[in-house]
C-alpha positions in Angstrom: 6.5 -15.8 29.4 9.0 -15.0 31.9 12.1 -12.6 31.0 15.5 -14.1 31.8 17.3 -11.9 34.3 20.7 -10.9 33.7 23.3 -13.2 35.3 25.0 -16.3 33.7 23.5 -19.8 34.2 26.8 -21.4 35.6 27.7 -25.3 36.8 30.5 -25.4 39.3 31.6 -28.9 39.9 34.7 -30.9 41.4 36.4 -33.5 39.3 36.3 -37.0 40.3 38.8 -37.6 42.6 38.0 -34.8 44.6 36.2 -34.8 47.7 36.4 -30.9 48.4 33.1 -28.8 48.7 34.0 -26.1 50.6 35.4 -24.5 47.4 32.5 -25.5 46.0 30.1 -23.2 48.2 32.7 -20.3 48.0 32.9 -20.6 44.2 28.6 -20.6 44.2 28.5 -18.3 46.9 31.0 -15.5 44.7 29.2 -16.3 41.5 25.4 -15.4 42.5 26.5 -12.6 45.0 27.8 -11.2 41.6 24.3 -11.9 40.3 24.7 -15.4 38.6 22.6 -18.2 38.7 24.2 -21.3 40.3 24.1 -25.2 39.6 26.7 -27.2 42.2 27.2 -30.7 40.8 29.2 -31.3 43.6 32.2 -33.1 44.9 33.5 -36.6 43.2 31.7 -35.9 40.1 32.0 -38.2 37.5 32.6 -37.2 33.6 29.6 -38.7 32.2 27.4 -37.1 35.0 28.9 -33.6 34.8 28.7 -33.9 30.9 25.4 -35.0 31.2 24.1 -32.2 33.9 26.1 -30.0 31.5 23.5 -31.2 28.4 20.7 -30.5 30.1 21.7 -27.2 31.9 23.2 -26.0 28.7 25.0 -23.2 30.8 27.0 -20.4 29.7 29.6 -21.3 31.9 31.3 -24.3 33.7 33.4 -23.7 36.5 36.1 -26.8 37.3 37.4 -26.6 40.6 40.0 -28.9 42.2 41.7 -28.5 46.1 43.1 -31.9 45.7 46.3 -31.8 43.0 45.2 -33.7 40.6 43.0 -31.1 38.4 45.4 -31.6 35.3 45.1 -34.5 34.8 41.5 -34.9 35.7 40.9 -31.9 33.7 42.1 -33.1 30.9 40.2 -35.8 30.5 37.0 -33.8 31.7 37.8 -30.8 28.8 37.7 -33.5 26.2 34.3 -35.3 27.1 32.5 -31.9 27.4 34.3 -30.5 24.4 33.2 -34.0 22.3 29.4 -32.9 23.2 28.4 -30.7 19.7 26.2 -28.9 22.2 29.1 -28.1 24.3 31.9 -27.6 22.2 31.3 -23.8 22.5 30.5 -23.3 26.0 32.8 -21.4 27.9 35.0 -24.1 30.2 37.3 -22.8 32.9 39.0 -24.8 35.4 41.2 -23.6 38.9 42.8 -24.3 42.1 45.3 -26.3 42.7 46.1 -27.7 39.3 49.0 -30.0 40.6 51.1 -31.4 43.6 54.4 -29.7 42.6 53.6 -26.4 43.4 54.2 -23.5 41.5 56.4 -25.3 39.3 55.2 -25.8 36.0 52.2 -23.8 37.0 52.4 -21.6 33.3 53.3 -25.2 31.2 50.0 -26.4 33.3 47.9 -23.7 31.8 49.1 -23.6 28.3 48.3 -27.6 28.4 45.0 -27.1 30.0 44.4 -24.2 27.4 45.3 -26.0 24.6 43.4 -29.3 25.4 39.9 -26.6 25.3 39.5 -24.5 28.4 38.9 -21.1 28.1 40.9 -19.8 30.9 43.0 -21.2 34.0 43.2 -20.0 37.1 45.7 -21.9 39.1 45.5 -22.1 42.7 46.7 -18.6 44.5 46.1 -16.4 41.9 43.1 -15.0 43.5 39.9 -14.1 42.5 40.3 -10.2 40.2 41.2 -12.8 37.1 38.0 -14.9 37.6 35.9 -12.0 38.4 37.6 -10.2 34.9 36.9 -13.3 32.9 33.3 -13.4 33.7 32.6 -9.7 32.3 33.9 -10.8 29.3 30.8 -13.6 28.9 27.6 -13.1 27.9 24.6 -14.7 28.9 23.1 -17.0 25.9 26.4 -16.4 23.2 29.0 -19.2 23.0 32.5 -18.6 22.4 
């Protein structure tokens, strides 16, 4: 029997209408450089796929990422079908980038929505990366929030 090393088992995935991966490789490339291990679902992902990947991963941590604008209301609709999952409803959930297409306006009523509808923490698009990189000290590997 193996010991696990220390390190998160993360998914990082795009929503569905987003055909971006070069945040993608960043976001995977950030993550195990900080000693993480790394699942990328990919770009255009479909719910039932990333909920299903999500089941049989059963990560500590899945990181949303949208380039495209339309990551609210994507990921709302992706928070709820991972949150409906009883062996998911615990995991931490985060989701970032650009969030929406009006800018920085309504960038804090975006977050408390995205909040509120199950993600642990938002990280809209210029914020940079000290909040992420805070966040994921705060997880450990194996406990669900």
């Amino acid at each position: 029997m193996s010991e696990r090393t220390p390190g998160l088992d993360v998914v990082v995935t795009s929503l569905a209408s987003d055909a971006h991966t070069w945040n993608l490789v960043y976001l995977q490339l950030v993550l195990e450089e900080l000693g993480h291990r790394v699942v990328n679902v990919g770009a255009c992902v479909p719910d039932e796929l990333l909920v299903d990947e999500c089941v049989q991963c059963a990560p500590d941590l899945v990181v949303v990422s949208s380039v495209n604008g339309h990551g609210f209301h994507d990921g709302t609709r992706v928070i709820a079908a991972l949150r409906a999952r009883p062996g998911l409803a615990a995991t931490a959930v985060v989701i970032g980038g650009k969030l929406g297409t009006g800018g920085v306006d309504g960038a804090r009523e975006r977050a408390a929505r995205l909040v509120a509808a199950g993600y642990d923490a938002v990280f809209e698009d210029g914020t940079g990366l000290a909040a992420f990189r805070t966040f994921l000290t705060q997880l450990q590997a194996g406990v669900r929030v």
